[in-house]
LUMGU-825833 format. One record per atom (N, C-alpha, C, CB): residue number from 0; atom name; residue in one letter; chain; x, y, z. Coordinates in pm, whole numbers. Atoms other than C-alpha are relative to their C-alpha. Glycine has a CB too. Layout:
REM residues N
 seq atom type mol      X      Y      Z
 NUM   CA    A   A      X      Y      Z
...
REM end
This chain:
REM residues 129
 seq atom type mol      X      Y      Z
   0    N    X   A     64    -12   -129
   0   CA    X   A  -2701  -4673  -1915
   0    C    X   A     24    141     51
   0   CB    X   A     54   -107    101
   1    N    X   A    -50   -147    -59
   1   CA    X   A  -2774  -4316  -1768
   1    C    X   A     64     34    142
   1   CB    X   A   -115     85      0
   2    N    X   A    -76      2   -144
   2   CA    X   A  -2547  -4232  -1490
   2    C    X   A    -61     40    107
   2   CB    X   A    112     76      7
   3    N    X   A    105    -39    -81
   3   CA    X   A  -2703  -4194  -1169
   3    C    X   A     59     81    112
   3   CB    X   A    -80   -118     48
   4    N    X   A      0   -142   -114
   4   CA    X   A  -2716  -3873   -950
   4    C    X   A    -19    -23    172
   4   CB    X   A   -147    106    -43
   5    N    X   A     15     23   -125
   5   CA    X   A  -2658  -3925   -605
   5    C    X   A    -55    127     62
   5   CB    X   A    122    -48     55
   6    N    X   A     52   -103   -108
   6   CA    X   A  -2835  -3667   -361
   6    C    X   A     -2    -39    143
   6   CB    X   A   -139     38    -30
   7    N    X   A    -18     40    -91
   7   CA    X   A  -2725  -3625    -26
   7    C    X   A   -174     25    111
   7   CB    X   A    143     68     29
   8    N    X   A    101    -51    -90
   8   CA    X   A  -3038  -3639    234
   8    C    X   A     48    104     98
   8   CB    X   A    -59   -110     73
   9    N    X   A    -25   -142    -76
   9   CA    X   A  -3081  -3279    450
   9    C    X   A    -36    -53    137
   9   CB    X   A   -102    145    -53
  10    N    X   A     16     45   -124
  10   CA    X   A  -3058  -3382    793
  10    C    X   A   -121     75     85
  10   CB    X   A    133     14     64
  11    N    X   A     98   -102    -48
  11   CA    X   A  -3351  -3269   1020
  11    C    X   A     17    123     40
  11   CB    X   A    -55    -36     86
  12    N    X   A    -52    -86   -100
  12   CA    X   A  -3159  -2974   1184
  12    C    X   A     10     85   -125
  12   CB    X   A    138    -40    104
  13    N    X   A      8   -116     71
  13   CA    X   A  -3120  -2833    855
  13    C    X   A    -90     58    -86
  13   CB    X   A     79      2    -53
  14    N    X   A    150    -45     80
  14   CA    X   A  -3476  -2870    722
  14    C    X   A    -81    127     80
  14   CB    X   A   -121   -151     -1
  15    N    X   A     97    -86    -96
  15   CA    X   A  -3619  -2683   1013
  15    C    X   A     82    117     21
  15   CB    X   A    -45    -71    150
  16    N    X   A    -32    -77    -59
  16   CA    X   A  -3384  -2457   1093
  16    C    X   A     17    120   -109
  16   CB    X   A     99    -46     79
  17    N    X   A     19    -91     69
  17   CA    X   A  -3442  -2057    986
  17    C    X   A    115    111     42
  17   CB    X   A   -140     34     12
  18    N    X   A    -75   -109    -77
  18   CA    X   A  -3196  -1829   1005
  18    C    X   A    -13    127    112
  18   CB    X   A     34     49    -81
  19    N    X   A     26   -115   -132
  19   CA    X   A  -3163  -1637   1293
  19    C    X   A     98    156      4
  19   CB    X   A     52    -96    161
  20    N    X   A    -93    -86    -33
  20   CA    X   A  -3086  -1260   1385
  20    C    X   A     78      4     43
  20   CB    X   A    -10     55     33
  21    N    X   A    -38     25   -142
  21   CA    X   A  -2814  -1178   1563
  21    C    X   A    -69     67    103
  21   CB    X   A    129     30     20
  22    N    X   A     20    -80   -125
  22   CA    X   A  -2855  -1005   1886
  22    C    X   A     58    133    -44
  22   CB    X   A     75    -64    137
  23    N    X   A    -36    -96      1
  23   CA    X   A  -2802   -680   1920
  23    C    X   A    125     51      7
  23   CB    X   A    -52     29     56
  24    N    X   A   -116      5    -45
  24   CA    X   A  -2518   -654   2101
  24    C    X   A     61    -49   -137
  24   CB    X   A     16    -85    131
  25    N    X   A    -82     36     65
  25   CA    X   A  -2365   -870   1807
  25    C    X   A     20    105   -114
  25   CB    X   A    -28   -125    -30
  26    N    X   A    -18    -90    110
  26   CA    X   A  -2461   -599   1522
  26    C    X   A     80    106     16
  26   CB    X   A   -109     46    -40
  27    N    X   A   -116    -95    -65
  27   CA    X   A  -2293   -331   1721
  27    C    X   A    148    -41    -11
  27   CB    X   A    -23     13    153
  28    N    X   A   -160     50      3
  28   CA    X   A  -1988   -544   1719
  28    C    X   A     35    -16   -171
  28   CB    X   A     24   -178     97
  29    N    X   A     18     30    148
  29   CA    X   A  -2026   -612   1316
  29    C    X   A     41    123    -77
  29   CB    X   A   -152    -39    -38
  30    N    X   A     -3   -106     73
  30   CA    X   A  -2036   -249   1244
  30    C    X   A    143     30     14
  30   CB    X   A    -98    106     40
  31    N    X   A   -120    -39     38
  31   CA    X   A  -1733   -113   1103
  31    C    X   A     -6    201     27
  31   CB    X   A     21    -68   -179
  32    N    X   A     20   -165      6
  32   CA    X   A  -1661    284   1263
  32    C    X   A     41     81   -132
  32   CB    X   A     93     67    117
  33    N    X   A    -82    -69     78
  33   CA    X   A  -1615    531   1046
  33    C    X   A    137     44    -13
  33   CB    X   A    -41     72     -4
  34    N    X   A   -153    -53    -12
  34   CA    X   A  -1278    618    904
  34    C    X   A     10    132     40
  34   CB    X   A     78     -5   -130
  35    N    X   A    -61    -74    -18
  35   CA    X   A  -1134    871   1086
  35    C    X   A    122     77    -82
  35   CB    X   A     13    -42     79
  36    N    X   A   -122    -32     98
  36   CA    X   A   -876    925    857
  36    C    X   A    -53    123   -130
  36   CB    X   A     51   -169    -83
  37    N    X   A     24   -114     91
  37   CA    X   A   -930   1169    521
  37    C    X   A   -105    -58    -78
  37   CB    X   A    126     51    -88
  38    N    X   A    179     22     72
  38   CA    X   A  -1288   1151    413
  38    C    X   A     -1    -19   -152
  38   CB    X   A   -112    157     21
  39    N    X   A    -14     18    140
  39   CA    X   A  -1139   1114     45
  39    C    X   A    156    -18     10
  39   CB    X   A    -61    129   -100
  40    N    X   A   -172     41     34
  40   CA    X   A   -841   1035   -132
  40    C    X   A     83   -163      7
  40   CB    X   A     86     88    122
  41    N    X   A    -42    143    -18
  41   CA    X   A   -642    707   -119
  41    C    X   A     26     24    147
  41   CB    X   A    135    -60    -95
  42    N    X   A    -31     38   -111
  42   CA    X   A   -553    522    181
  42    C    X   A    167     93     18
  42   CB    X   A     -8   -176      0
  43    N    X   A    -92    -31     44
  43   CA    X   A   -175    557    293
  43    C    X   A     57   -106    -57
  43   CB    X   A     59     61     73
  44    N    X   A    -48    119    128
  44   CA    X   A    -96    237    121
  44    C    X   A     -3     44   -174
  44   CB    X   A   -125   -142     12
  45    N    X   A     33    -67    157
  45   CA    X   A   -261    387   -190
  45    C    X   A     92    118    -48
  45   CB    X   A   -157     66     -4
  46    N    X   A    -56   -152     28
  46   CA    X   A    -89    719   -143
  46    C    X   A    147    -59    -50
  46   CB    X   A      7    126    160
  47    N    X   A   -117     48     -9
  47   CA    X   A    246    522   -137
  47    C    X   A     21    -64   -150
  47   CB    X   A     10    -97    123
  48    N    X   A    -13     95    124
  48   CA    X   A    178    278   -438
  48    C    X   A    -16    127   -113
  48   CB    X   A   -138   -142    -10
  49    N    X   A     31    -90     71
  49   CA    X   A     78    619   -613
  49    C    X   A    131     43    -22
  49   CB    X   A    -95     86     49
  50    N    X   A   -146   -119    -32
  50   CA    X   A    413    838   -518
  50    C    X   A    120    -84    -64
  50   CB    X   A     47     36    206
  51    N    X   A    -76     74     56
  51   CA    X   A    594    508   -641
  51    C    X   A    -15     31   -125
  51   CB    X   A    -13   -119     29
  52    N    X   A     48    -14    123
  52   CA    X   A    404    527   -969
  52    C    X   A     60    143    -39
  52   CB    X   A   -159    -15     -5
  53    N    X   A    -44   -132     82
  53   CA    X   A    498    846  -1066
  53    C    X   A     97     45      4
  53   CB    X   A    -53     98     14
  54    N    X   A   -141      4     54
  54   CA    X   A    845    844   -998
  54    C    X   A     57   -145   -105
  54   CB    X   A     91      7    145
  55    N    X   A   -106     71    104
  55   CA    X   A    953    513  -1210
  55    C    X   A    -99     81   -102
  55   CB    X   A     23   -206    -11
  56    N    X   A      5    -54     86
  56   CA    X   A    708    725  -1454
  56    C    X   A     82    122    -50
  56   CB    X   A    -93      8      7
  57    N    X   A    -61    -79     15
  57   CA    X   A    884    980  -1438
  57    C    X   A    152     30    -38
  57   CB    X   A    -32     28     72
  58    N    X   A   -117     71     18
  58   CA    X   A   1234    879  -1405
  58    C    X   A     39   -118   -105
  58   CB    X   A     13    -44    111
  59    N    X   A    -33     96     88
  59   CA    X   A   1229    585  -1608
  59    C    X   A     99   -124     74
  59   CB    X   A     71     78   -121
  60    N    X   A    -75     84    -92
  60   CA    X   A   1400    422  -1325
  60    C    X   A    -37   -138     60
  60   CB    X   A     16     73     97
  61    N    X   A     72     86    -63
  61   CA    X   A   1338    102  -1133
  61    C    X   A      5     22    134
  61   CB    X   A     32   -118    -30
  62    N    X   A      5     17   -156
  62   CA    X   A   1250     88   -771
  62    C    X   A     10    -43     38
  62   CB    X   A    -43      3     65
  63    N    X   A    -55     69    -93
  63   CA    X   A   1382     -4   -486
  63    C    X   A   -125    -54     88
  63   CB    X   A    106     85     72
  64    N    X   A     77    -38   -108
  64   CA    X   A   1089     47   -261
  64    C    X   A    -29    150     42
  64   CB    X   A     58    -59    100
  65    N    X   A     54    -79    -75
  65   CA    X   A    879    303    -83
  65    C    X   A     98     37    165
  65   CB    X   A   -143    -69      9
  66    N    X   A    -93    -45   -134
  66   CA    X   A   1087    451    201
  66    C    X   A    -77     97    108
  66   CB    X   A    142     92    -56
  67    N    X   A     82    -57   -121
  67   CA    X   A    800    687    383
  67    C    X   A   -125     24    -50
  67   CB    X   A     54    131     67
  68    N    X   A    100    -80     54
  68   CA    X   A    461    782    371
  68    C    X   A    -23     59     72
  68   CB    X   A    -97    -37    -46
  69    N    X   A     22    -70   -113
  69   CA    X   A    339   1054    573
  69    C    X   A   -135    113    -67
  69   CB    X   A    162     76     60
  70    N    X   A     91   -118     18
  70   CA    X   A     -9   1276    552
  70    C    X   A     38    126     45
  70   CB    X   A   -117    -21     58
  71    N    X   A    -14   -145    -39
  71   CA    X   A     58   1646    512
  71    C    X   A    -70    106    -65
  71   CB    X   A    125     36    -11
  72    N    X   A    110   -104     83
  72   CA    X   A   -173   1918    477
  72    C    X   A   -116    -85     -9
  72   CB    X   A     46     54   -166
  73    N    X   A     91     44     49
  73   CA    X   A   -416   1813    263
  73    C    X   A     22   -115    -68
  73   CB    X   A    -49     80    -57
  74    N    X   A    -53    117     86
  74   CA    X   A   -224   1551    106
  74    C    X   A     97   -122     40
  74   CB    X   A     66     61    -98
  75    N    X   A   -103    110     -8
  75   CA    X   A     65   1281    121
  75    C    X   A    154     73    -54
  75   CB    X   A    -56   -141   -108
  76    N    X   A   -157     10     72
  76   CA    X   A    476   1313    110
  76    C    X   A     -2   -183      1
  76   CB    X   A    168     92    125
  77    N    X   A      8    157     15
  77   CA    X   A    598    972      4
  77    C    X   A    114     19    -62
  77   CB    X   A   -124    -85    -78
  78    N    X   A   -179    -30     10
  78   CA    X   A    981    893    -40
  78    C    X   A     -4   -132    -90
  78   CB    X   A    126     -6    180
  79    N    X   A    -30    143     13
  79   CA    X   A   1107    601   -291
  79    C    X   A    123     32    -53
  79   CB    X   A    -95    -98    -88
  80    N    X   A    -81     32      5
  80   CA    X   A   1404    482   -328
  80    C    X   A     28    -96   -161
  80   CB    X   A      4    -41    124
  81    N    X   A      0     32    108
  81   CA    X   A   1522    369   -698
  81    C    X   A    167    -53    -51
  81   CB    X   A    -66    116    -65
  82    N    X   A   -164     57     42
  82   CA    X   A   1842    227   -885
  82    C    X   A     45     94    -92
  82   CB    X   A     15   -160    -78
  83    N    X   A    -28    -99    109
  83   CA    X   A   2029    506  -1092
  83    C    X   A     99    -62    -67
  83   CB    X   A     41    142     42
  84    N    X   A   -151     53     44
  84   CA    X   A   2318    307  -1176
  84    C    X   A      7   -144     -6
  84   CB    X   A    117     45    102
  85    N    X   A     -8    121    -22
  85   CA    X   A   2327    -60  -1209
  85    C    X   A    164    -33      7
  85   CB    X   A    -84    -72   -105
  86    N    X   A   -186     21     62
  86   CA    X   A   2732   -182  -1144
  86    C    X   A    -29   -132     50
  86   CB    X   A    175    103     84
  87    N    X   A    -24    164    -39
  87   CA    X   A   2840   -551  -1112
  87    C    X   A    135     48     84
  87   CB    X   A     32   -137   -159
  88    N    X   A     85     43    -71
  88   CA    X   A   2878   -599   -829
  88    C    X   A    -75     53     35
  88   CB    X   A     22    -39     67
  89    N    X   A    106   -135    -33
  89   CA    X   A   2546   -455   -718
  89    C    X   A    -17     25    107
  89   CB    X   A   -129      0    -36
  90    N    X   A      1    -66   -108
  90   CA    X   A   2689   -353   -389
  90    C    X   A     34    130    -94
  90   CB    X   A    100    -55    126
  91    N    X   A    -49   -149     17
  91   CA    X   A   2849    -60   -632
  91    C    X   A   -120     34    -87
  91   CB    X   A    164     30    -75
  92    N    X   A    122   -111     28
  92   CA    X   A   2489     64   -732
  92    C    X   A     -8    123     31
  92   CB    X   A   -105    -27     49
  93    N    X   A     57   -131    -44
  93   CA    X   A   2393    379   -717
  93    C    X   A   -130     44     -5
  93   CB    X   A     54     86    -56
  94    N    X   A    134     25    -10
  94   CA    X   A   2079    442   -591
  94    C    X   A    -33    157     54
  94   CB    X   A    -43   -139    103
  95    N    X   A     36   -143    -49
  95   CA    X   A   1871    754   -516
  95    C    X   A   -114      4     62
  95   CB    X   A    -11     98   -100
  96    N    X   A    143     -2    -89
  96   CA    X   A   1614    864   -264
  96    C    X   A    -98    133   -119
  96   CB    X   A     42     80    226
  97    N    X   A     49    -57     73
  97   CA    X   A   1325   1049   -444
  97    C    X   A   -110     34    129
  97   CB    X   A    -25    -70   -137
  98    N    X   A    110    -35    -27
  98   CA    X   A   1027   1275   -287
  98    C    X   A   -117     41    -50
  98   CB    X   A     19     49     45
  99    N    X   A    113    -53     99
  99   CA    X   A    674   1319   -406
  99    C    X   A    -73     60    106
  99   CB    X   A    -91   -114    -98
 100    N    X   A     86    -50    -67
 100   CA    X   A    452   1533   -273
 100    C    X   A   -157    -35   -111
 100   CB    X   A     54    166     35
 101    N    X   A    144     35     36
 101   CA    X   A     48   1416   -328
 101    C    X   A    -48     86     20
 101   CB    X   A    -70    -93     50
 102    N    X   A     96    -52    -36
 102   CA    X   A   -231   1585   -334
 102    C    X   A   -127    -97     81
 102   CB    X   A    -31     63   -116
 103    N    X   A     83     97   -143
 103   CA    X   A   -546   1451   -118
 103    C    X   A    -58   -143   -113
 103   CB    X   A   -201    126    106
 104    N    X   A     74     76     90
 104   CA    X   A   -645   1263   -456
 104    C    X   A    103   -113    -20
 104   CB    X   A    -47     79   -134
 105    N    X   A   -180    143     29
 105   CA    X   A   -278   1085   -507
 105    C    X   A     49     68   -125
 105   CB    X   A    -39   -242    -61
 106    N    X   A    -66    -82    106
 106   CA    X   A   -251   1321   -775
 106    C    X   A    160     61      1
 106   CB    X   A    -86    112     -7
 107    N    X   A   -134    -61    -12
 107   CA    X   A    154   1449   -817
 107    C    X   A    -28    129     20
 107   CB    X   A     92    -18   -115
 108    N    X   A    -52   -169     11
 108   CA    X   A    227   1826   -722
 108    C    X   A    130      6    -19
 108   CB    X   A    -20     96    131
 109    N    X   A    -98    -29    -26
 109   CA    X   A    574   1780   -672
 109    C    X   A     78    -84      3
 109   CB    X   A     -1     53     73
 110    N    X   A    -99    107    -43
 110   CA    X   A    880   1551   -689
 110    C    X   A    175     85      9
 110   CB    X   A    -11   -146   -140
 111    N    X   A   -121    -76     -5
 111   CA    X   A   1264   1635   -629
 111    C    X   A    103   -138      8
 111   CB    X   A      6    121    143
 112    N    X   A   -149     87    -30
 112   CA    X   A   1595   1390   -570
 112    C    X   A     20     72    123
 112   CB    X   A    147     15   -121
 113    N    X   A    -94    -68    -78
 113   CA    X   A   1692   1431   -250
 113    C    X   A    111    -57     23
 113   CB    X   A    -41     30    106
 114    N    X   A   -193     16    -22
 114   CA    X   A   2042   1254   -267
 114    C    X   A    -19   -138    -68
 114   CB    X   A     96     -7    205
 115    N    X   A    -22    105     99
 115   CA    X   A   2215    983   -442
 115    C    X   A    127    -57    119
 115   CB    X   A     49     59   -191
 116    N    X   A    -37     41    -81
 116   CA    X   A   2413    709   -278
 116    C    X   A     47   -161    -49
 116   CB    X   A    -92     31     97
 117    N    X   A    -31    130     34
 117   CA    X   A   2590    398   -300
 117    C    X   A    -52   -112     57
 117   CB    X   A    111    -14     10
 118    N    X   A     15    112    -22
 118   CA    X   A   2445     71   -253
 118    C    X   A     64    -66    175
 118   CB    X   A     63    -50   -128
 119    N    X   A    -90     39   -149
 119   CA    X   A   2527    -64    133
 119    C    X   A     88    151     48
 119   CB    X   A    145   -154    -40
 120    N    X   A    -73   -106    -58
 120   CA    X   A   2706    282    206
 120    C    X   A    -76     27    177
 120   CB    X   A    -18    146   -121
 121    N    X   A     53    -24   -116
 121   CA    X   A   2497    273    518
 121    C    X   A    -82    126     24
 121   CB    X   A     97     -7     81
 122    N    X   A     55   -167     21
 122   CA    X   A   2254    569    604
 122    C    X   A     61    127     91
 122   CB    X   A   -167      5     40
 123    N    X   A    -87    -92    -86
 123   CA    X   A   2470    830    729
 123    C    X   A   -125    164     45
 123   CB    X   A    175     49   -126
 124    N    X   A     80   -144    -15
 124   CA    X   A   2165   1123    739
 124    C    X   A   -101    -35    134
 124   CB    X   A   -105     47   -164
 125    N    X   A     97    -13   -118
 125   CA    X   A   1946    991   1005
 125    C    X   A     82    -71    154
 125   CB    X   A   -160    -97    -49
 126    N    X   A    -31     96    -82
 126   CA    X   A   2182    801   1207
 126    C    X   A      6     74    190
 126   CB    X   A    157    -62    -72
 127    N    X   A    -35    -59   -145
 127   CA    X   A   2163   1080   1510
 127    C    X   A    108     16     81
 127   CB    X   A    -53    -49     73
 128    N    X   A   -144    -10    -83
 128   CA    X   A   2547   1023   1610
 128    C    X   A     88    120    -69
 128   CB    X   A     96   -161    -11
REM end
């Protein structure tokens, strides 16, 4: 016996009815402004996931995390933070802050170490006291 196909009936409201514009007013609200931001290049999310990328390439390290992004110039600085040292317990890690400088593309110009540091040592460089 062939199995039988149920089909739901289209209620009148949806036989007749044609899609409608919106209003005006509503398209204005729809439109998305232009980015203000850098007419090319990655976002700064992108710039960040980039500046990551090319220090564990570089390093061979693992990461901690992204620690800043910031547009400069024409481009992106972008800070991450990485593990140089694994110790048991892994409060005695040693971990290092890293800087990349981007270009407007996410391309690398530049990376450096700027300091190395123990695990929980607290951040003694920005603390302002």
């Amino acid at each position: 016996m062939p199995a039988q196909r149920r089909v739901r009936a289209r209620r009148p409201a949806e036989q007749d009815a044609e899609p409608q514009e919106p209003a005006e007013d509503q398209q204005a609200e729809d439109e998305v402004p232009p980015a203000r931001s850098r007419a090319r290049g990655p976002s700064a999310a992108g710039a960040g996931a980039a500046g990551l990328r090319h220090i564990v390439e570089l390093t061979g390290r693992e990461s901690e995390g992204i620690t800043l992004v910031k547009p400069e110039g024409d481009g992106w600085v972008v800070g991450v933070e990485v593990v140089e040292d694994r110790r048991i317990p892994s409060s005695g890690d040693v971990l290092a802050l890293y800087q990349t400088e981007l270009d407007a593309d996410g391309e690398l110009r530049s990376y450096r170490r700027l300091r190395r540091y123990r695990r929980g040592s607290g951040d003694q460089g920005e603390s302002g006291s």
